[in-house]
N, C-alpha and C positions, 0 to 999 in steps of 0.2 A: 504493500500500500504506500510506500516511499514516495510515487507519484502522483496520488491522487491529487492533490492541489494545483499543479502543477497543470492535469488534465482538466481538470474543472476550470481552472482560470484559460485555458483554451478553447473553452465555450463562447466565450465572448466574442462579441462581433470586435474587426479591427477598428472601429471607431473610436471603441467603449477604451480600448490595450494602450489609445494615446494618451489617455488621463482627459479627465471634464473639459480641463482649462484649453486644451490644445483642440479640442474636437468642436471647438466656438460656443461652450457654456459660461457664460462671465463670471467668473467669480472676484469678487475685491479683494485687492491685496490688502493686509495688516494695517489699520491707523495707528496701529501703536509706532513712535518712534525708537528707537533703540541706537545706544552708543557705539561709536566704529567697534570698543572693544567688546560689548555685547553681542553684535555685528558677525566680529569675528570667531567668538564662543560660538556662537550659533550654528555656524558655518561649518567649525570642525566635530562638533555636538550632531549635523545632521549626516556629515560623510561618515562618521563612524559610526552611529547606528545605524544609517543604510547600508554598512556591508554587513555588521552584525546579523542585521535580521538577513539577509543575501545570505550570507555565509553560514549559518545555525539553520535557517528554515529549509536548506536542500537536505542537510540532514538528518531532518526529524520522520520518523515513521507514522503513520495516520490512520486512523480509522473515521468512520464516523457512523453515527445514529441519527436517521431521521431524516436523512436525505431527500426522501420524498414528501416533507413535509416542503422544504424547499422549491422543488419541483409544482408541489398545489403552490405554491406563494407566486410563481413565474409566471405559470397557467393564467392565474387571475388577469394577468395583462396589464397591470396597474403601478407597477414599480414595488422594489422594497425596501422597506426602512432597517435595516440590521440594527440589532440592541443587544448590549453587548458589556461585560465588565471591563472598567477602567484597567483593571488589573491584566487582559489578557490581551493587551494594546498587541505585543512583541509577536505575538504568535498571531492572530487575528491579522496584523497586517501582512506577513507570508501567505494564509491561507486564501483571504479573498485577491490578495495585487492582481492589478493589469486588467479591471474590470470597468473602472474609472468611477467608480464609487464616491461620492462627495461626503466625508465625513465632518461634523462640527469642530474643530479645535477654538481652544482658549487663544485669547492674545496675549496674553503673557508670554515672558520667556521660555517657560519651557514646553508651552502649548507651539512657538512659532518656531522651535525645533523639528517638535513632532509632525506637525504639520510640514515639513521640509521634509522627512526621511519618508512619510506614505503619499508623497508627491510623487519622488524618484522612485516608488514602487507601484507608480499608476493609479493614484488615489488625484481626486480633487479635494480641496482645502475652504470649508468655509469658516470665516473666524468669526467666533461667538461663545458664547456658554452661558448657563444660568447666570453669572454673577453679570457678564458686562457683552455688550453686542447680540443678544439673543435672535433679538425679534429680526432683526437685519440677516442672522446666517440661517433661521426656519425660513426667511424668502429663499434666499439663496437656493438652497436645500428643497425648497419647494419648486424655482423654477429651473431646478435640474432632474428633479423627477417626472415634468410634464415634459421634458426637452430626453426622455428614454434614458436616464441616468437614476441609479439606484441609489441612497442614502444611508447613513449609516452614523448611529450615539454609541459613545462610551458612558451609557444612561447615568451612570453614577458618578461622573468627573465633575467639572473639574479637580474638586476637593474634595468629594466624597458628601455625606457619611460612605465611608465603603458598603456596598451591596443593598443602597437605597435608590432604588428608579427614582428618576426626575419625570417631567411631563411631556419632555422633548417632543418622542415619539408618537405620543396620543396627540399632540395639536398638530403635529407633520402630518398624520393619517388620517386626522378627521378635515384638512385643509385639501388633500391631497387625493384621497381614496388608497393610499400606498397600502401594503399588508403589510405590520408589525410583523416581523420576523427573529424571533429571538433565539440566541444561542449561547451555549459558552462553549469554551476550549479547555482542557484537563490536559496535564504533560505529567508522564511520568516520573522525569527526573528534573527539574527545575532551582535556580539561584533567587531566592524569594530577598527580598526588599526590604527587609522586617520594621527598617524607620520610617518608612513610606507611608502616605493614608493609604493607600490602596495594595499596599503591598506587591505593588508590580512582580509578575513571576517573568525570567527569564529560562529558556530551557534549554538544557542542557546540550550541548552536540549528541546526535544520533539516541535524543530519547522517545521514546512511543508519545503518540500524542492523538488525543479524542476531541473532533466535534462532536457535542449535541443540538438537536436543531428543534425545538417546540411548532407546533402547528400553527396557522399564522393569522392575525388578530384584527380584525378589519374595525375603526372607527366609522361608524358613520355620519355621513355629512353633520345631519340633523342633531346630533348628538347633544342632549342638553349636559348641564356642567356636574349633574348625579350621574348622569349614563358615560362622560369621561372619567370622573373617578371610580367607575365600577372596572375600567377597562382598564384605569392603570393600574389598580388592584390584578386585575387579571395577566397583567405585564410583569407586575412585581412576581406574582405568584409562578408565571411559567420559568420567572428567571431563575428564586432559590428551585425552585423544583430538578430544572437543569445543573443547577451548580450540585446538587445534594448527588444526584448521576454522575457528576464530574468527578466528585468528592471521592464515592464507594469506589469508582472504577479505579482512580490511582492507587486508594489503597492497597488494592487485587493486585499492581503491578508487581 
């Protein structure tokens, strides 16, 4: 199974493999200003995580569950919103690259990092987060889903609480028609973050590693604001439910 992402990310039309930005979806660059020497942090902050995850993610072995839960979400025809833990940023961006995916990152510094390394792995960049830019990167995010580009939260960043859904996804789906598509990823052997809020897991060279993928969550239009919070209750719920899958399977490793 060494391959599989690799084959999946060759489902993609060549459109999708040039990244949002190149393939004529506007995305804004960063307001935030930054100092040449931030600048330059930045810079060698985003070459060496992009070989990182390059260099780690050919090595990782793969399974997954639920695949054809993915499959129903595609079917639908309406794009998908990936939801996803802050924590499995490093592996999640090997798994899906080259799809052109438009993910929300922070403008802060180490959002305009991250944002630079699943750039150079075929992702699109919209800057925003719960705390500052929101409402401007759910357009974004929105008019790259009507434009045949799929979208994608790290539901619980910027800052965490770790493993609490935000609402991201439920106002994108209910603006959009996109299907909530939630997943996580479990690694066998992994370098876990322990000072980190979200405990970023890094993993290991050539360790086993699991998607799960929950059934997928349609907002609709009409939605009043009890039938949203019923659904991101429903978000939250498929997400520990996934994680608790992730959890038992490593142990088994």
């Amino acid at each position: 199974m060494a391959d599989m992402p690799q084959k999946f990310a060759g489902t993609a039309s060549a459109r999708a493999e040039l990244g949002a930005r190149d393939a004529g979806v506007k995305l804004d660059r960063n307001p935030r200003e930054f100092t040449p020497w931030q600048r330059l942090q930045i810079s060698v902050a985003a070459w060496v995580g992009y070989l990182a995850v390059l260099v780690v993610g050919r090595t990782l072995r793969w399974q997954s569950e639920g695949w054809e839960n993915w499959e129903a979400a595609k079917q639908a025809g309406k794009g998908l919103i990936y939801t996803f833990w802050h924590r499995e940023i490093f592996s999640a961006t090997w798994f899906w690259r080259k799809r052109g995916i438009v993910v929300m990152t922070s403008q802060n510094f180490d959002g305009e990092y991250i944002a630079r390394i699943i750039q150079m792995h075929g992702y699109g960049a919209a800057r925003g987060s719960s705390s500052r830019g929101a409402m401007r990167a759910l357009a974004e995010m929105a008019r790259s889903l009507r434009s045949g580009f799929d979208a994608a939260f790290t539901i619980d960043g910027p800052r965490g609480p770790r493993f609490v859904a935000k609402r991201g996804s439920v106002l994108l789906g209910r603006n959009t028609g996109a299907a909530i598509l939630c997943f996580h990823i479990a690694v066998a052997k992994a370098y876990v973050f322990r000072k980190s809020w979200d405990q970023t897991q890094i993993p290991y060279p050539f360790s086993r590693a699991a998607i799960f993928i929950a059934p997928p969550i349609f907002v609709p239009a009409e939605a009043s604001p009890d039938q949203q919070d019923r659904i991101q209750q429903e978000v939250q719920a498929a997400l520990d439910q996934l994680r608790r899958r992730g959890e038992a399977w490593a142990a088994a490793q």
